[in-house]
C-alpha positions as CSV (number, residue, x, y, z in Angstrom):
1,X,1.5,22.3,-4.3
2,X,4.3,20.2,-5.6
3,X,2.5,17.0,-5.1
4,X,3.7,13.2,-5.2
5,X,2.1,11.5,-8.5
6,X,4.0,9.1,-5.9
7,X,12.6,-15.6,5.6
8,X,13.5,-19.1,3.7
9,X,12.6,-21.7,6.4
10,X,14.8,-21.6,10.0
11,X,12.7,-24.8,11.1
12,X,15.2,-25.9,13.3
13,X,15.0,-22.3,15.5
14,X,11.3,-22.3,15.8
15,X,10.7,-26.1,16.7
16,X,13.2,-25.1,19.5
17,X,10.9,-21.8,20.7
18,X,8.1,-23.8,20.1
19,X,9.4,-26.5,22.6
20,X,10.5,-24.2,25.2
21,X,7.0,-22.4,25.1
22,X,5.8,-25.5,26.1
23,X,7.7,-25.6,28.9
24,X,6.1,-22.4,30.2
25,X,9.3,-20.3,29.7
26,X,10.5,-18.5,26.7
27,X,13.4,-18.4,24.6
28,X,15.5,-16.8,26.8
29,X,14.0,-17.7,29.9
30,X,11.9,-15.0,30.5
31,X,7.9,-15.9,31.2
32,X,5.7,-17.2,28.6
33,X,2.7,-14.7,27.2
34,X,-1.0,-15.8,27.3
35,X,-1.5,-19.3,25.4
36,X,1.9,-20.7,26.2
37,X,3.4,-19.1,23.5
38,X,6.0,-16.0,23.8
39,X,7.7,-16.2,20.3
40,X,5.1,-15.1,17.4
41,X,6.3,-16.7,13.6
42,X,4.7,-15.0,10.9
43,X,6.1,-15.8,7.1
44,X,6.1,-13.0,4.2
45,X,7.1,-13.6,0.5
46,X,9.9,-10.8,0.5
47,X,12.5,-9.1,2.8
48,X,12.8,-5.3,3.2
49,X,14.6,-3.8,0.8
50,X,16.0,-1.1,3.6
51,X,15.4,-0.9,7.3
52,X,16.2,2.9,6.8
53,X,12.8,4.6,7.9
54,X,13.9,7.1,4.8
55,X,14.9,4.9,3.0
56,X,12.8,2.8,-0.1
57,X,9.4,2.9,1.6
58,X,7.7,0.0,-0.7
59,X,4.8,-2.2,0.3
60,X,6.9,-4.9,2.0
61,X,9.9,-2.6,3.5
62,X,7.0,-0.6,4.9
63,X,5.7,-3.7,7.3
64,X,9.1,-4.3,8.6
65,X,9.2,-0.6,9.5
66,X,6.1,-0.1,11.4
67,X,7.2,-2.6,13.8
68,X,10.3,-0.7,15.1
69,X,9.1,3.0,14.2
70,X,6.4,4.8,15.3
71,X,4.8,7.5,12.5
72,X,3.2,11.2,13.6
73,X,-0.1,9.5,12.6
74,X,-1.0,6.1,12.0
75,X,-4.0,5.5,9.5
76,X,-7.2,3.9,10.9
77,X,-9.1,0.9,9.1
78,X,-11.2,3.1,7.6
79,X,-8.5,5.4,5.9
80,X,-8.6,8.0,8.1
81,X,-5.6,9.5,10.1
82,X,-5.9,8.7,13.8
83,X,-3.3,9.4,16.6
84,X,-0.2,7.9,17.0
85,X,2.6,10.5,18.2
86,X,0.6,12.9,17.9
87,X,-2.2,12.9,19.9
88,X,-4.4,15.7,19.3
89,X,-4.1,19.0,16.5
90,X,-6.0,21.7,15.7
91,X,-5.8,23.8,12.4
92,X,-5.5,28.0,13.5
93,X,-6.0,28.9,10.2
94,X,-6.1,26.9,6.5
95,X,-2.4,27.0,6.7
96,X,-1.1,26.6,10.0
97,X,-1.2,23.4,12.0
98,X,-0.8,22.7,15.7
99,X,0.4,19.0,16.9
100,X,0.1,18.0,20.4
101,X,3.0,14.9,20.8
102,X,2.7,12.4,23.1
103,X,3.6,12.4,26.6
104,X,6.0,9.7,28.5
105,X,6.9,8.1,24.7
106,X,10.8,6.1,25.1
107,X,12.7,5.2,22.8
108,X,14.6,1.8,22.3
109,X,17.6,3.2,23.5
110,X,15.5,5.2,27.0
111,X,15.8,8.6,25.2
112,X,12.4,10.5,25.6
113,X,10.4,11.3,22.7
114,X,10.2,15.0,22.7
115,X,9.0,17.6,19.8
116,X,12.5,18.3,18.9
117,X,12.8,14.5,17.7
118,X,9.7,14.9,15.8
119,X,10.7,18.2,13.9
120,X,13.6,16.5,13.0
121,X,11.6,13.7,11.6
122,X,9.8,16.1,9.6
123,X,13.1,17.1,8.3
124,X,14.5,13.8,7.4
125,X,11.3,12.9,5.6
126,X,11.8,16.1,3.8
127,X,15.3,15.4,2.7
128,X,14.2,12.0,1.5
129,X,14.1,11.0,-2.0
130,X,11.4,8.5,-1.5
131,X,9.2,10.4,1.0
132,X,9.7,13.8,0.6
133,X,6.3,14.3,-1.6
134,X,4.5,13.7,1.7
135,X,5.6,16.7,3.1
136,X,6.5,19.4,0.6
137,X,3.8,21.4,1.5
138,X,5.5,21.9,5.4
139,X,7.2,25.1,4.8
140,X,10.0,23.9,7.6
141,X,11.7,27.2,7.7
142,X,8.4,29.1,9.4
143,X,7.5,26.2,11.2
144,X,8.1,26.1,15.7
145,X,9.0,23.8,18.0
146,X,7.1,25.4,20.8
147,X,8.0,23.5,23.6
148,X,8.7,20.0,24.8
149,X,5.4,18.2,23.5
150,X,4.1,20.8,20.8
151,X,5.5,21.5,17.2
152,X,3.3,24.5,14.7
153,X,3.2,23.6,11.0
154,X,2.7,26.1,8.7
155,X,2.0,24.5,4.8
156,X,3.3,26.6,1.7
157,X,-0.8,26.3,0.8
158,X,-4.2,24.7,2.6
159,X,-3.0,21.0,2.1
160,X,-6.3,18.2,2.0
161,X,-4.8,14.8,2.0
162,X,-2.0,16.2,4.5
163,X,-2.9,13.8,7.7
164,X,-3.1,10.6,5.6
165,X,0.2,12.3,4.4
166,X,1.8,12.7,7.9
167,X,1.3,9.0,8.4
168,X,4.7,8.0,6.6
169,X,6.7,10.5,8.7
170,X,8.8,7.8,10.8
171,X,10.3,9.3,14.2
172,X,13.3,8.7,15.2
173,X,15.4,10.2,18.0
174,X,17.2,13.1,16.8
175,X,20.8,12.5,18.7
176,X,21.1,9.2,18.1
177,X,20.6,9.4,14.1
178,X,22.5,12.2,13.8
179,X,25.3,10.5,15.0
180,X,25.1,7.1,13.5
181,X,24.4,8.7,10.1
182,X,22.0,6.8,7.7
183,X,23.8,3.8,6.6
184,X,24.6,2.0,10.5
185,X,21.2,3.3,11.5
186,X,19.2,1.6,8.7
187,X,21.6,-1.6,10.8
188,X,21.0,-0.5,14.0
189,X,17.9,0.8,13.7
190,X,15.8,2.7,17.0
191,X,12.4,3.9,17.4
192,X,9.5,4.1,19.3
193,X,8.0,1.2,18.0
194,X,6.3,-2.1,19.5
195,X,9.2,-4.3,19.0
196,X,12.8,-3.4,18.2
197,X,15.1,-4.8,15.5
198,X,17.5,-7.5,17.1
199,X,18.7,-9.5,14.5
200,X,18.8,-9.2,10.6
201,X,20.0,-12.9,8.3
202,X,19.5,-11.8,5.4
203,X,17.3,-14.1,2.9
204,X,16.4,-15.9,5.5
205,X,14.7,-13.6,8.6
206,X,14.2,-10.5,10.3
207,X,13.9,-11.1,14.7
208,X,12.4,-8.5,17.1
209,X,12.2,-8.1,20.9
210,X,9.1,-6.6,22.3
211,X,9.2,-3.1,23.5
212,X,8.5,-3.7,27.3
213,X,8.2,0.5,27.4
214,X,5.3,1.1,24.7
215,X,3.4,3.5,24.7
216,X,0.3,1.6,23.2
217,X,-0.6,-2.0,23.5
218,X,2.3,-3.9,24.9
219,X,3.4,-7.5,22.5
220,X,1.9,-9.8,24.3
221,X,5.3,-12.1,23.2
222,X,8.7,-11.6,23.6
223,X,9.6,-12.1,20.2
224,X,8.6,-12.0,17.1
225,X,10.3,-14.0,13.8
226,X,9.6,-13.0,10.3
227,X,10.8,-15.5,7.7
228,X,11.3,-15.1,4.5
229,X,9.2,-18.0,2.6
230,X,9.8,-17.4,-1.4
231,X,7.7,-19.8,-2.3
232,X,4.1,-19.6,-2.1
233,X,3.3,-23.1,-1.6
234,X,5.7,-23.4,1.0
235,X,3.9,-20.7,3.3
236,X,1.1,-22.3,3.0
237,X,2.9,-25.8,3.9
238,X,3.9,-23.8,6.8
239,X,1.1,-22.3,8.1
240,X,-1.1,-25.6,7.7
241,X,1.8,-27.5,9.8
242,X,2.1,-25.2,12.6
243,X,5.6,-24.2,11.3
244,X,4.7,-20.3,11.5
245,X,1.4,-18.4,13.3
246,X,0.7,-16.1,10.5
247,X,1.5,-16.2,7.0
248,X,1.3,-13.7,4.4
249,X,0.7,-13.3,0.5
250,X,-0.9,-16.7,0.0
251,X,-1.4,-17.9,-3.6
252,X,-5.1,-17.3,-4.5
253,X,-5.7,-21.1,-5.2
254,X,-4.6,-22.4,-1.6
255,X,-7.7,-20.4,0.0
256,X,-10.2,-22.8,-1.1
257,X,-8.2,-25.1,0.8
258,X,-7.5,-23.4,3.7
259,X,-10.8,-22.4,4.1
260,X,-11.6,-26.7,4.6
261,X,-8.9,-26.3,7.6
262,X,-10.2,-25.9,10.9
263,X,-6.7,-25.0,12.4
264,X,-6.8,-22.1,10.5
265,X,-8.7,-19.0,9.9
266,X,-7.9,-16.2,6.7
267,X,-8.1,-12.5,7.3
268,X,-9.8,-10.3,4.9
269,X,-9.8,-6.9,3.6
270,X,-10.4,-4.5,0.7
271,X,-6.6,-3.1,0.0
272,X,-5.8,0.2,-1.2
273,X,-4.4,-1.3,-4.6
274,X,-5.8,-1.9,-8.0
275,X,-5.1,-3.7,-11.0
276,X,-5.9,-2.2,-14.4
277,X,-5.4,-2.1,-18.8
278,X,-4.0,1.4,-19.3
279,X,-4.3,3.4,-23.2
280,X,-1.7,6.0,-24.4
281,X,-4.4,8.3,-24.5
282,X,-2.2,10.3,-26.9
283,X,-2.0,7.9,-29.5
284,X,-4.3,7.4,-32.0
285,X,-6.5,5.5,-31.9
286,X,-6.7,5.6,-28.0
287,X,-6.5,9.9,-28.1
288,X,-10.5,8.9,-29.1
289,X,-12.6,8.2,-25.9
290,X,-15.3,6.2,-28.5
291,X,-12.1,3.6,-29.0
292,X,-11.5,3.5,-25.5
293,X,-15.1,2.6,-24.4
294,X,-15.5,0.1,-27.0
295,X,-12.4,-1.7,-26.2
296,X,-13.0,-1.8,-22.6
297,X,-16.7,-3.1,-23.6
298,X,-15.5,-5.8,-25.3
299,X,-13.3,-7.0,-21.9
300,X,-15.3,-9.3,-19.7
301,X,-13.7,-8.4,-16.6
302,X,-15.7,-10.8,-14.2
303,X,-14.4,-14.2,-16.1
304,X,-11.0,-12.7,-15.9
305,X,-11.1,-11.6,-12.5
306,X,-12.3,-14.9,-11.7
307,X,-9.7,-16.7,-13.7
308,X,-6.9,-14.9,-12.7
309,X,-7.3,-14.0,-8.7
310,X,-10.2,-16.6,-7.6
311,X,-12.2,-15.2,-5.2
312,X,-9.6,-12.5,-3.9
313,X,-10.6,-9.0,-4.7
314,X,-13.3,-7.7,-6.4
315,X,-14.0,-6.3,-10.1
316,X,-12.6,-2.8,-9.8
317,X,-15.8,-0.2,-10.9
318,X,-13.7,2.9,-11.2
319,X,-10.1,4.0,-10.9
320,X,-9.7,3.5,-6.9
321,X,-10.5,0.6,-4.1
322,X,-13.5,1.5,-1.9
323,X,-11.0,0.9,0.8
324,X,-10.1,4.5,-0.1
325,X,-11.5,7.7,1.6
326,X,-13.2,9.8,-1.0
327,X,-14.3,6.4,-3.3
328,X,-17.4,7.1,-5.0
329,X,-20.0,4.1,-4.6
330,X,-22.3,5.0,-7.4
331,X,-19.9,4.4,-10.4
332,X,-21.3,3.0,-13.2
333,X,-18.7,1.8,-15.7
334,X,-19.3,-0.2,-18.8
335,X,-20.7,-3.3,-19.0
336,X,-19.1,-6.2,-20.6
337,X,-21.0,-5.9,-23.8
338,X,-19.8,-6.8,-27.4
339,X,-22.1,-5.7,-29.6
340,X,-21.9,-2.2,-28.2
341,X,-17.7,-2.6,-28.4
342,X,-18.5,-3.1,-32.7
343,X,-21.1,0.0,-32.5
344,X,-18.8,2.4,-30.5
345,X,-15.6,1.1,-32.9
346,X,-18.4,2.1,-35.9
347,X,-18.9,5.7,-34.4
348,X,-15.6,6.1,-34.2
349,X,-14.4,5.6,-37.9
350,X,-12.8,2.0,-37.2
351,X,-16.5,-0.7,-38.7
352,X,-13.7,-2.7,-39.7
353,X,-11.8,-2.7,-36.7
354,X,-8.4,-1.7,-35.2
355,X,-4.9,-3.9,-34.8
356,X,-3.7,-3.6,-31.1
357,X,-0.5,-4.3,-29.0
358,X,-0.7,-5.0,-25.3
359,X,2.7,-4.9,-23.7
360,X,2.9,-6.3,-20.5
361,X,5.8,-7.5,-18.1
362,X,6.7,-11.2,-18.2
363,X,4.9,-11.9,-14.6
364,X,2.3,-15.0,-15.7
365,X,-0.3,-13.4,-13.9
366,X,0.3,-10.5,-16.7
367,X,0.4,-12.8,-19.1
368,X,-2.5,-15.0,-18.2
369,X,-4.7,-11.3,-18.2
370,X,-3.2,-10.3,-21.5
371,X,-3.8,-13.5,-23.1
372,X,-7.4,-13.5,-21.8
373,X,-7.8,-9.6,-23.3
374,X,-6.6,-11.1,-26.3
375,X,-8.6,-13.7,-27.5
376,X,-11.8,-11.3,-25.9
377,X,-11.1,-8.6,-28.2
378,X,-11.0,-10.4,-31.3
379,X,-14.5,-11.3,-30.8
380,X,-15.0,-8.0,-31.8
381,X,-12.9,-7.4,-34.5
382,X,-10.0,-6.1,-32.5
383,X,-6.5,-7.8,-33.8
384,X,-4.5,-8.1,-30.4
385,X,-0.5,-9.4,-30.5
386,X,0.8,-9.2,-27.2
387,X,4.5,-8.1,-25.8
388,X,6.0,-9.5,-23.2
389,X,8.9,-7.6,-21.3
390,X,11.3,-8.4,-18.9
391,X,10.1,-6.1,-15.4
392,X,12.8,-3.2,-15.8
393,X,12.6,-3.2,-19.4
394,X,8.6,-2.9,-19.3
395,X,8.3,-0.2,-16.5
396,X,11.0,2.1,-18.4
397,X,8.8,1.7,-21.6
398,X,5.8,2.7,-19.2
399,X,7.6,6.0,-18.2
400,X,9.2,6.7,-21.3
401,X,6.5,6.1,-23.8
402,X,6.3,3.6,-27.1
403,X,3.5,1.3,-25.7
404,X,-0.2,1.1,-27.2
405,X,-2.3,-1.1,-24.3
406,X,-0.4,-2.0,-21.0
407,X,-1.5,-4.0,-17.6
408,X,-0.3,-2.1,-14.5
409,X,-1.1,-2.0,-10.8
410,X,-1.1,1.3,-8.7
411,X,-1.2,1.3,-4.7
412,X,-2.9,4.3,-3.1
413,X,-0.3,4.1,-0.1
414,X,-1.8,6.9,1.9
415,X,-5.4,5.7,1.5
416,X,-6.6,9.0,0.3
417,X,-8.1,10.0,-3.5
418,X,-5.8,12.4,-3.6
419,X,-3.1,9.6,-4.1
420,X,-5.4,7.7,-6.4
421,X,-6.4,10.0,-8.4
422,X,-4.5,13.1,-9.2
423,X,-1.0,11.6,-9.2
424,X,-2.7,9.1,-12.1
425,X,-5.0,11.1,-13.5
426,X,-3.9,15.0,-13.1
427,X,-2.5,16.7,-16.2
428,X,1.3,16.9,-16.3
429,X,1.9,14.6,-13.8
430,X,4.9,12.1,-13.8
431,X,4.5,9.8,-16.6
432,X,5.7,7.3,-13.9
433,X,2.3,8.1,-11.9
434,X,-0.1,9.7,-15.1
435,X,1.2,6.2,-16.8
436,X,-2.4,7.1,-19.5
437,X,-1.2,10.5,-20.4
438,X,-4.7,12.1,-19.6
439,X,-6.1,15.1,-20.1
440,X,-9.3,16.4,-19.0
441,X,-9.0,20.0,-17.8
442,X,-12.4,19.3,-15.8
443,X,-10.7,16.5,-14.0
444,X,-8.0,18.6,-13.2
445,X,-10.1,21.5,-11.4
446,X,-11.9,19.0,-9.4
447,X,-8.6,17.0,-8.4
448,X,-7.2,21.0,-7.0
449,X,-10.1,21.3,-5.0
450,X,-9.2,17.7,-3.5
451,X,-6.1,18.6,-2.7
452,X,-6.2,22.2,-1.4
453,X,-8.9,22.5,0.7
454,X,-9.3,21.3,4.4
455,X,-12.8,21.1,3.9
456,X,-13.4,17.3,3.7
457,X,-17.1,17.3,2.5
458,X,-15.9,19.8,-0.2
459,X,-12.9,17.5,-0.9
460,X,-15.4,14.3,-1.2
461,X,-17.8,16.0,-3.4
462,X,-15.1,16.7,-5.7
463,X,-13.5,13.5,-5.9
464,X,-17.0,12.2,-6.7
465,X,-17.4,14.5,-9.7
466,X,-13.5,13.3,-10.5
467,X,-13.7,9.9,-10.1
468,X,-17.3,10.2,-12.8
469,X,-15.6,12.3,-15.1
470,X,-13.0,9.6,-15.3
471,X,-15.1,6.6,-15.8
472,X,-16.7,8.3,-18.7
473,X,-13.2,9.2,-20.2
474,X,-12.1,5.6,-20.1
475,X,-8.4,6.0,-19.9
476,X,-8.1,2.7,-18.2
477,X,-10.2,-0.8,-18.1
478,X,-10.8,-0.6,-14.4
479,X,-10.0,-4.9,-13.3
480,X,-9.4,-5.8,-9.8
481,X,-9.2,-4.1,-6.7
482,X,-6.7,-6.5,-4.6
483,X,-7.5,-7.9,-1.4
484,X,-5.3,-7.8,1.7
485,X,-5.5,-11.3,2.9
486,X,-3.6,-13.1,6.3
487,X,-4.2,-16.9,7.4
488,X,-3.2,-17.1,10.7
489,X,-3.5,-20.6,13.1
490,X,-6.9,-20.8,14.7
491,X,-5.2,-20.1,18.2
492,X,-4.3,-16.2,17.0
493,X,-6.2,-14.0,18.4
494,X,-6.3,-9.9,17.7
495,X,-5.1,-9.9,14.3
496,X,-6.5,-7.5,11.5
497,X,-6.0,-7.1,7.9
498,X,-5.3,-3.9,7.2
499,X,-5.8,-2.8,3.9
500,X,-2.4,-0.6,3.9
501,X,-0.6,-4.0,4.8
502,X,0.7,-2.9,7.7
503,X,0.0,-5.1,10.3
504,X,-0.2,-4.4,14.1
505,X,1.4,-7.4,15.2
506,X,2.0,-6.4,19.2
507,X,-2.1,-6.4,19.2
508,X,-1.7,-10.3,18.7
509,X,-2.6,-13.1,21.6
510,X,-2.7,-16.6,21.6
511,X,-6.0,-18.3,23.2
């Protein structure tokens, strides 16, 4: 199997919502939701990049999405695939799937939701350049719409992370798309969503009206705002004044703060993403695991986890979050330990020590960590200089090659291992995933069991084995598994942090 190693401040607008919620009515007249309230503010860093549901599927596009689109299946808190427009399936066979879609599901626009819609979903996702990893197993050709509400997939090969997979397939109604073509739908977007898309200003905010026909839990508001807030310190302004309900991406050294406020309350989870020091583990000296251990030895991770991100996060133990299904809670990776870091360099050839380059991007907080790294290695005889890149420049040198040490953060979008670990870790995989260049033949049989069986105990057990394996090899100092964090005003009700980052917003009430 072909596998993926894959709104500034409108004050002015909300003081007037805010003052015609108090008047019992909303914005355009309508009645006001639970609390008083019927417009719901929330502030995020950055605007999507594309409203296209095939589009650029980043991180922050991806939140702006869920709201208007529906996916085939959602993923649960825990990682796991749960229903969404599909509602039930049954495997026949290792290869063959059978989806049961939801009944009485409307559009934006009052078309039904059928299965025809949904296989040409499928479809679009497969012609996508950004999501067409997830499916590539679906052999499309041999797979059935059977009738109104039921669609047969038959995969090229037994498929194991495929329903965490099936969560980014976005449905959209099949006539209308097809007609609009992909550049005025990614303007005029429709789903089956929560809310729908009403207005766009770019730099400035994204509005939605709530889907009055969803399926699921109706918005308890008739609106909901997201601003675009660059600045850090301003969304926490923001959210302190009352300016915005929820705000996003909050700069680590506010929480303490806003943790003293009893206006506000902060949302926590473990996220899916990590933060870690890479090696070219085809370059001497870092093709020798001994070099490897020792350097990540002589890294005190805890003081620069806690310098760095506060008390966000945790020090990572292993190359995935255990907000991931199939993360192995017995790790045990090496301890911050410098006189070990001198013995390991010893057994290696290098008593005298080794010269280093760490080439980051020019982000401070990359900086801050390389700096830190620095200074911590030459405690042990380690000479350190450190490169600093601009962003593009730095990621091409990542994929192309001609770096020693780097600092690097992956996001394990689907929530599975599979995406953790064998698009990083796998042999031969894109130098843009595999960013270490490892090799461990052992690693790799375990990581094809992962991924092509069905059996999930079997597929646990192996990432277990893996995710060992890959501790002891050392191709990366595992850091900081990030933390998905929301504050939202103490009268918000019904929000979760979900470690994906995509937030359910229509599940939201005011007390």
């Amino acid at each position: 199997m072909k596998k993926m190693r894959l709104l500034r401040t409108c004050l002015a607008a909300v003081l007037c919502l805010s003052l015609l919620s108090a008047c019992g009515k909303s914005a355009d007249g309508g009645a006001a939701a639970p609390g008083g309230k019927d417009t719901l503010v929330v502030a995020v860093a950055n605007e999507p990049t594309t409203m296209d549901p095939y589009g650029k599927n980043d991180s922050t596009s991806a939140n702006f999405k869920v709201q208007v689109f529906d996916t085939l299946l959602a993923l649960g808190p825990d990682g796991e695939a749960v229903p969404c427009i599909a509602e039930s399936w049954e495997y026949t066979d290792d290869t063959t799937l059978v989806l049961h879609i939801r009944d009485g599901v409307v559009f934006h626009n009052g078309d039904p939701l059928t299965a025809d819609d949904v296989f040409y979903s499928i479809g679009q996702t497969m012609a996508s350049t950004y999501l067409q990893p997830f499916v590539d197993v679906i052999d499309l050709e041999k797979s059935t719409v059977d009738d109104e509400h039921t669609i047969t997939l038959r995969m090229a090969q037994p498929c194991g992370p495929l329903f965490s997979q099936l969560c980014y397939v976005y449905i959209v109604p099949q006539k209308y798309h097809s007609e609009k073509g992909a550049e005025a739908f990614a303007e005029e977007p429709v789903g089956s969503g929560p809310f729908a898309l009403s207005k766009w200003v770019r730099g400035d905010r994204l509005e939605y009206t709530a889907n009055d026909r969803y399926w699921g839990t109706k918005p308890s508001v008739n609106k909901l705002i997201m601003r675009v807030i660059a600045e850090p310190s301003s969304r926490t302004v923001e959210i302190e004044s009352g300016g915005v309900d929820i705000a996003m991406n909050i700069s680590a050294s506010d929480l303490p703060m806003l943790e003293e406020n009893p206006d506000v309350q902060i949302l926590r989870a473990d996220s899916y993403n990590n933060c870690f020091i890479g090696f070219d583990c085809t370059l001497a000296p870092y093709d020798n695991k001994l070099v490897r251990q020792a350097i990540s030895c002589a890294i005190d991770k805890e003081s620069i986890v806690q310098t760095v991100y506060g008390t966000t996060g945790s020090v990572a133990d292993g190359p995935i979050s255990p907000a991931i299904w199939g993360y192995n809670p017995g790790l045990k990776p090496y301890a911050y330990d410098p006189e070990k870091a001198k013995q390991l360099l010893t057994e290696a050839g290098y008593p005298d020590g080794i010269d280093v380059v760490i080439t980051t991007s020019d982000a401070q907080l990359r900086i801050d960590i390389a700096e830190m790294v620095q200074n911590q290695l030459a405690a042990v005889g380690i000479r350190t200089s450190v490169e600093v890149l601009e962003n593009a420049t730095y990621l091409d040198k990542i994929v192309n090659g001609g770096f020693q040490m780097y600092i690097l953060t992956w996001p394990t979008y689907t929530g599975d291992a599979d995406y953790g670990l064998s698009d990083t870790f796998h042999t031969g995989s894109a130098t843009w995933a595999n960013t270490a260049r490892y090799s461990n033949p052992e690693v790799d049989a375990l990581l094809d069991i992962g991924a092509n069986t069905i059996d999930q105990d079997a597929r646990r057990d192996a990432y277990y084995k893996a995710q060992e394996l890959i501790v002891e090899d050392c191709p990366w100092v595992f850091l900081w598994n990030s933390e998905e964090i929301a504050v939202a005003r103490s009268s918000v009700q019904g929000l979760e942090a979900p470690p994906s980052g995509r937030y359910s917003f229509n599940k939201v009430t005011f007390a």
